[in-house]
N, C-alpha and C positions, 0 to 999 in steps of 0.2 A: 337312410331308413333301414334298421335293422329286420331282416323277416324270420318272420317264423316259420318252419317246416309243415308244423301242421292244419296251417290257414293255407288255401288254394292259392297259386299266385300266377296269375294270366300276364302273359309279355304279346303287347302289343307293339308288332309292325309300321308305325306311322308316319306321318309326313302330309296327310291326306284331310280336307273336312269330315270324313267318318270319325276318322282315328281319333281327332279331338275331341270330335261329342259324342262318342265312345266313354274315352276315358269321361268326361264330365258327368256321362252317368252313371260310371262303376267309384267314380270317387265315395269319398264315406262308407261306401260298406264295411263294416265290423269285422265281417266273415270273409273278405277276400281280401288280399296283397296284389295290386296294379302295377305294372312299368310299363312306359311308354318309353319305344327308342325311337329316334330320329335319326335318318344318316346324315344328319349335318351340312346337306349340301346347301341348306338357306343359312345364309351369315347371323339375321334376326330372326327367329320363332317365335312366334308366341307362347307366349306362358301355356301353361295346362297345369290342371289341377290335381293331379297324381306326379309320384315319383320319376322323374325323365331319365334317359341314359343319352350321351351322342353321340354321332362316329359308329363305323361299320364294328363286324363281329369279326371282318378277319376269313371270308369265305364259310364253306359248310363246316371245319374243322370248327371255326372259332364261335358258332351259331352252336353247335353240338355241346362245346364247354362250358357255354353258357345256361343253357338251359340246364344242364347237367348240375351245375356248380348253384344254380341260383333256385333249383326244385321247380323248374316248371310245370305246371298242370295243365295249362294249356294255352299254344301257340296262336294268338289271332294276327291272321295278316292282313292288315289294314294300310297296304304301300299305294303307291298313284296305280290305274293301270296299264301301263307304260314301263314299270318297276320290274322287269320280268327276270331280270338274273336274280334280284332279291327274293321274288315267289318260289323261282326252281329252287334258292339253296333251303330256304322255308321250309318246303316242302321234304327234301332231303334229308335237311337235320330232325324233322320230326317223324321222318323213318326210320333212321337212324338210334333216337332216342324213344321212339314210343310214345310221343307227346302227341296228344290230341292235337287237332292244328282248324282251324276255321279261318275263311278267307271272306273278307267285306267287298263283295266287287258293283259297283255299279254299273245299272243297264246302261248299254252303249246308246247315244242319240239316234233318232231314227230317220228319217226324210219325212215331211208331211210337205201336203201342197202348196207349192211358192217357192222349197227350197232349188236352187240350182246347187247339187252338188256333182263335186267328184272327187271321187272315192279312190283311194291309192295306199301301198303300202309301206313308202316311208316316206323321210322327209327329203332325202333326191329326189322321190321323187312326183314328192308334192313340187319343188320346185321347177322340176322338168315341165309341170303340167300347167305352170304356169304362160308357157311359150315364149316365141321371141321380142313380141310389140311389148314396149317399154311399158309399163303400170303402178299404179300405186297400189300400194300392198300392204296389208296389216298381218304380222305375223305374230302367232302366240304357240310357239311348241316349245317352247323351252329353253334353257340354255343348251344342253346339250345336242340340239340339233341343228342349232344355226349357222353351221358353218358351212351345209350345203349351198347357203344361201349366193357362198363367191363365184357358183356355177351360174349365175345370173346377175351379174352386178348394172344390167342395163337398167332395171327394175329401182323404183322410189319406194323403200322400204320403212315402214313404221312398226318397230318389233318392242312388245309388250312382256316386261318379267317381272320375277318377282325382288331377283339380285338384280345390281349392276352387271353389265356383260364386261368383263375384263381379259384382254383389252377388246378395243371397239373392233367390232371387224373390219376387213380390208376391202371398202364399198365407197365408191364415190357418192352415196344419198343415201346413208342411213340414218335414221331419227330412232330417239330410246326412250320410253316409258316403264320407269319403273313403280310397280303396284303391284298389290294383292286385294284380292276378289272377297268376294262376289261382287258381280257388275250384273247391272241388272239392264233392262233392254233400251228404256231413256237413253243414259249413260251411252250405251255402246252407240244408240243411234248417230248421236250427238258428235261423239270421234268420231266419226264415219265422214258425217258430213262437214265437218271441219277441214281435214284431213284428204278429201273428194278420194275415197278408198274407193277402190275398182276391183279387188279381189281381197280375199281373205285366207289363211292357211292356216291351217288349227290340226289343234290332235283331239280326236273321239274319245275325249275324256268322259261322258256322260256325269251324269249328276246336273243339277242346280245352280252353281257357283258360277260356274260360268257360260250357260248357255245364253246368256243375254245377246253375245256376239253372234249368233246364228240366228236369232232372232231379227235382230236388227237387221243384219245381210239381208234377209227374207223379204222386210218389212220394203229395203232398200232397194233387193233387185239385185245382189250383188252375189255373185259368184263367189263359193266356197270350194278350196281344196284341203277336202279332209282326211290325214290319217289314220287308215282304219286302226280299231283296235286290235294289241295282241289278243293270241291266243289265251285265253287262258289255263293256269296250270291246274290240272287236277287231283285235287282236292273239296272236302265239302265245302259249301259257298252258301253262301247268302246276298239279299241284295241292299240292305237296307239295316239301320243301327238298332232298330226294335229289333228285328228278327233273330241278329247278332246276340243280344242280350236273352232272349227264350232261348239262344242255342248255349250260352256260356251258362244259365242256368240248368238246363238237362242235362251238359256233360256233368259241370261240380255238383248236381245236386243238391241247387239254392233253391229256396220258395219263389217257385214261376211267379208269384205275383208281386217282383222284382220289374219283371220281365215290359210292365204295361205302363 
């Protein structure tokens, strides 16, 4: 897609269920130019209805070129949040260039009455927190954090993604499900008791999508070790894809009643 200079053109950060219905509702507009990047790290994505790019920018040098080269108006970061080298360079290159920059973050989960949790700041040492007596386990943080998991390999582990984990890890009881969400609290119940899961380890991703598992736990009795959320980077934020859009409105100067 060829752009034009003088239509706004918003580069969205994504990877995340905002970012996609995000884009789904800046698609069509006449008056603005959309891309959505992906960092590539899921082997299948789902389509989206705007223009896509994949694969990194190359650190803040190559985030800077790009917007530079491609007229950005304005920068939305819509990454997981968890994504935090990607917020900082975000963040950086639209200091660097002067580019408006808004960030999609959702509220973090909260505790209500029933949950057992505990709360910790990574994935060592969620796993540490799991202790010594042997358990079953149902892990959903990622790919990239499972490899603490070999600090425990006494543990019956049922680890949930969205890839294939390649290769398997090095674990005498590891079982793999691979899916993408949303799962809703049935569902999670259902694995649970299948599965007779005696602990949970998750990352405080907040949103919808996948709180069914924390549900369940609750519903279940089952102990949660949850990675808190980072910090977030600063910068203006928002929480929510309405709010996002009243903000992409005010900055370009679209008719707010876009926005609703």
């Amino acid at each position: 897609m060829e752009l034009s200079n003088d239509i706004p053109h918003v580069l969205i950060l994504g990877g995340t269920t905002e970012s996609r219905r995000l884009a789904e509702r800046l698609a069509g507009w006449r008056d603005l130019q959309v891309t959505l990047s992906l960092a590539g790290r899921t082997r299948q994505p789902l389509e989206h209805p705007v223009p896509t790019r994949h694969g990194g920018f190359g650190g803040v040098a190559g985030l800077v070129n790009y917007l530079q080269a491609e007229h950005v108006s304005l920068l939305v970061d819509a990454t997981h949040p968890f994504a935090v080298n990607m917020s900082q360079h975000a963040v950086a290159a639209a200091q660097n260039t002067r580019t408006p920059i808004l960030a999609v973050r959702r509220t973090p989960w909260t505790a209500v009455p029933g949950d057992r949790w505990t709360e910790v700041e990574s994935a060592d040492a969620a796993i540490e927190a799991l202790g010594f007596t042997p358990r079953r386990v149902f892990v959903t943080i990622g790919r990239n954090g499972l490899s603490a998991l070999n600090q425990a390999p006494q543990h019956r582990y049922l680890i949930r993604t969205v890839d294939p984990v390649e290769p398997p890890l090095n674990l005498p009881d590891a079982h793999y499900i691979q899916a993408r969400g949303p799962f809703d609290e049935p569902s999670e119940r259902a694995l649970f008791v299948e599965h007779a899961i005696e602990r949970v380890v998750a990352k405080n991703s907040g949103g919808d999508a996948t709180y069914g598992k924390l549900a369940a736990a609750r519903a279940l009795e089952v102990p949660v070790i949850l990675i808190r959320t980072p910090r977030s980077v600063d910068c203006p934020s928002v929480d929510s894809v309405n709010a996002a859009l009243t903000h992409i409105c005010h900055v370009l100067g679209l008719g707010m009643e876009r926005s609703v």
